[in-house]
C-alpha positions as CSV (number, residue, x, y, z in Angstrom):
1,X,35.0,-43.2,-4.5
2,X,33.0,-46.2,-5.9
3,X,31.2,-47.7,-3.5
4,X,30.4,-50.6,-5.1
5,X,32.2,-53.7,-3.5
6,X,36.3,-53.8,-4.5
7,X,38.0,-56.9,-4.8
8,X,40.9,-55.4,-4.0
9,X,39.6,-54.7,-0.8
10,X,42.0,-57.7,1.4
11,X,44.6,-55.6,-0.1
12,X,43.7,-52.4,1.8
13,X,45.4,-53.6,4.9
14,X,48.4,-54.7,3.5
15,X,49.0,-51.0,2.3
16,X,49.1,-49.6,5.9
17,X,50.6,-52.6,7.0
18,X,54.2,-50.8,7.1
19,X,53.3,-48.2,8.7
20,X,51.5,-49.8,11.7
21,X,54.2,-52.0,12.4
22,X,56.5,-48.5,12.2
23,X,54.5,-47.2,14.9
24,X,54.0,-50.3,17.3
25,X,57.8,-50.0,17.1
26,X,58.3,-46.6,18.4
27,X,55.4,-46.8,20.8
28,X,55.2,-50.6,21.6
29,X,52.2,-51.1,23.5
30,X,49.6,-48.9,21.5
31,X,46.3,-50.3,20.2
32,X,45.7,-49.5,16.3
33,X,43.1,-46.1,17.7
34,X,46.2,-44.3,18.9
35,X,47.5,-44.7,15.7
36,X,44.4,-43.5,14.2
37,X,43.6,-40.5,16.6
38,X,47.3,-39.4,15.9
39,X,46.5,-39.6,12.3
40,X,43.4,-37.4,13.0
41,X,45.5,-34.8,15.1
42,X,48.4,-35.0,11.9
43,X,45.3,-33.7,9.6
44,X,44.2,-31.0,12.0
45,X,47.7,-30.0,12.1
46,X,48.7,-30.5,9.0
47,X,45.5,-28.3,8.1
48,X,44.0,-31.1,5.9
49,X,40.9,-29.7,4.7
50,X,38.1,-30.2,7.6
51,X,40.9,-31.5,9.9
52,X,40.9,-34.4,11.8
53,X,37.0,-34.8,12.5
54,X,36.3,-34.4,8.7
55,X,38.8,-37.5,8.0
56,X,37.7,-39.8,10.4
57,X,34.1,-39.2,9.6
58,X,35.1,-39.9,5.8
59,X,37.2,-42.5,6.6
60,X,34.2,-44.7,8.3
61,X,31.9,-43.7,5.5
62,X,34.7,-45.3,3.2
63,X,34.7,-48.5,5.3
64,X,31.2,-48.9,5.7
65,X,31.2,-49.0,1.6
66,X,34.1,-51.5,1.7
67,X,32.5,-54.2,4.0
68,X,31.1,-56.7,2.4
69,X,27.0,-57.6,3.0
70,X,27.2,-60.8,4.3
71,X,23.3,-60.7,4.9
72,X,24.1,-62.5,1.1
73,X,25.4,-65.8,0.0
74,X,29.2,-65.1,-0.5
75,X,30.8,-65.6,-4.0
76,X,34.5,-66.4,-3.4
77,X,36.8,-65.8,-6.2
78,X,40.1,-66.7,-7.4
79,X,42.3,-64.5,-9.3
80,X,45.8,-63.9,-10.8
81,X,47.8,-60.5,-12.2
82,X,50.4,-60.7,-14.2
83,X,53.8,-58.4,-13.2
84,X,51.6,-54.9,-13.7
85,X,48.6,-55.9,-15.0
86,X,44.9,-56.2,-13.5
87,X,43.8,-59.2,-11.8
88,X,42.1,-61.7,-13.7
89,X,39.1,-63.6,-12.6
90,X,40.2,-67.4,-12.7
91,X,37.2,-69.3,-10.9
92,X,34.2,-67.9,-9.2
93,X,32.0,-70.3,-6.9
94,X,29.0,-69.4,-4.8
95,X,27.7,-70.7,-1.1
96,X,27.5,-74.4,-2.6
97,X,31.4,-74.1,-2.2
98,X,34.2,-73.5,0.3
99,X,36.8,-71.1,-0.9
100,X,39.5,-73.9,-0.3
101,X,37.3,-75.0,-3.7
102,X,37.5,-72.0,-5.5
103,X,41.3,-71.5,-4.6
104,X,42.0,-74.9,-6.5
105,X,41.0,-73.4,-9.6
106,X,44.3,-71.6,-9.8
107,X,46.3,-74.8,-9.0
108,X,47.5,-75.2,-13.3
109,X,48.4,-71.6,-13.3
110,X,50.4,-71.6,-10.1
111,X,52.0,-74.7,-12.2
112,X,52.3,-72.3,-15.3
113,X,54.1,-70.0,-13.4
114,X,56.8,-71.8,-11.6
115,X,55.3,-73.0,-8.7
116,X,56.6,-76.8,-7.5
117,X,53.4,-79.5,-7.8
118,X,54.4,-80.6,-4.2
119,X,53.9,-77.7,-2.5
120,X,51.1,-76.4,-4.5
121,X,48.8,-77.7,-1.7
122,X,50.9,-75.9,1.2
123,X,50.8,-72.6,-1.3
124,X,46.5,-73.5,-1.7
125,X,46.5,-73.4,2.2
126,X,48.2,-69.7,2.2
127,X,45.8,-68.4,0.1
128,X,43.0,-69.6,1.3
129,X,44.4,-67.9,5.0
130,X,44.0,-64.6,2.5
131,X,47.9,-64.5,1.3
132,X,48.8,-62.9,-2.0
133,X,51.1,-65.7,-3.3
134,X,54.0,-64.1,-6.0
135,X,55.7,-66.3,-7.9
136,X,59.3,-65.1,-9.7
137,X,58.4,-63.8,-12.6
138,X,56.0,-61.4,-10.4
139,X,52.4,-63.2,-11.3
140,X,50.4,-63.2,-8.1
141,X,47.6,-65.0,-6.8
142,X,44.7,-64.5,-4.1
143,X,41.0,-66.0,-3.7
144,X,38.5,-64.6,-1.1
145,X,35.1,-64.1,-0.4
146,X,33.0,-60.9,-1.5
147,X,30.1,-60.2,-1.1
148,X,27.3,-61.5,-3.5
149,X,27.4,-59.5,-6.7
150,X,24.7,-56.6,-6.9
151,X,22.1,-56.3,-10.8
C-alpha cells in the first residue's frame, strides 16, 4: 500500500457506503463497530490469512496512513475525471484560501460539461460539502482538503 497521502481518499467511504446501509437495514439499530467486528469474525471464519485480529490490526495501520496531518497548512484541491480516466488537478490553493475558493476554479469546466450557469453556485455548495458532482456525459468533479504535500 502507498502510504503517501491519496486523494482519492473522500472516496474510500463511498465504496463501503452500500454495504453499510445493507446492514443497518437488516439489523437497524447497529453502530458501524458491529459491522466491523462481524467483518473480523467473517475473516476468522472465512480463514482469511491471520483471521480477524490480523485484519483489523491492518486495517488501522491502513487508516492511520490515510489521515491526513493536519499539524500542516491544508492544500485544498480541485479536480475533474473524465468518463474512465484519472482525475485531473484543476486548481490547488493553500491556507491563504477557503476550499469554497479553490472549488470555483472548476466553475468553466462544470460550464464545459453541461452544467446550467444558474445552478453552478448550488452545484459549488455540494462539492464543497465533499460531493462528487457527475455531469451526463460521465465527467465528475470534487475539491477537498489534503494534507500539505510532503519533499
Amino acid at each position: 500500500m502507498n502510504h503517501e497521502i491519496d486523494p482519492t481518499t473522500p472516496d474510500r467511504a463511498d465504496r463501503v457506503r452500500l454495504a453499510w446501509e445493507l446492514y443497518q437495514g437488516v439489523y437497524s439499530g447497529s453502530d458501524i463497530s458491529d459491522m466491523i467486528a462481524d467483518l473480523m469474525h467473517l475473516a476468522d471464519v472465512d480463514e482469511h490469512t491471520g483471521g480477524g485480529a490480523r485484519a483489523a490490526r491492518r486495517a488501522v495501520v491502513d487508516y492511520m496512513d490515510e489521515v491526513p496531518d493536519y499539524s500542516k497548512p491544508p492544500v485544498y484541491v480541485a479536480q475533474m475525471r473524465r468518463k474512465g480516466g484519472d482525475w485531473i488537478t484543476v486548481g490547488e490553493g493553500n491556507d491563504t484560501v477557503e476550499l469554497r475558493d479553490v472549488a470555483n476554479l472548476l466553475w468553466p469546466q462544470l460550464q464545459k460539461h453541461g452544467f446550467r450557469t444558474g445552478e453552478i453556485a448550488l452545484h459549488i455548495d455540494d462539492i464543497v460539502r465533499g460531493h462528487v458532482l457527475t455531469a451526463e456525459n460521465g465527467t465528475e468533479f470534487r475539491a477537498f482538503a489534503v494534507a500539505a504535500r510532503r519533499g
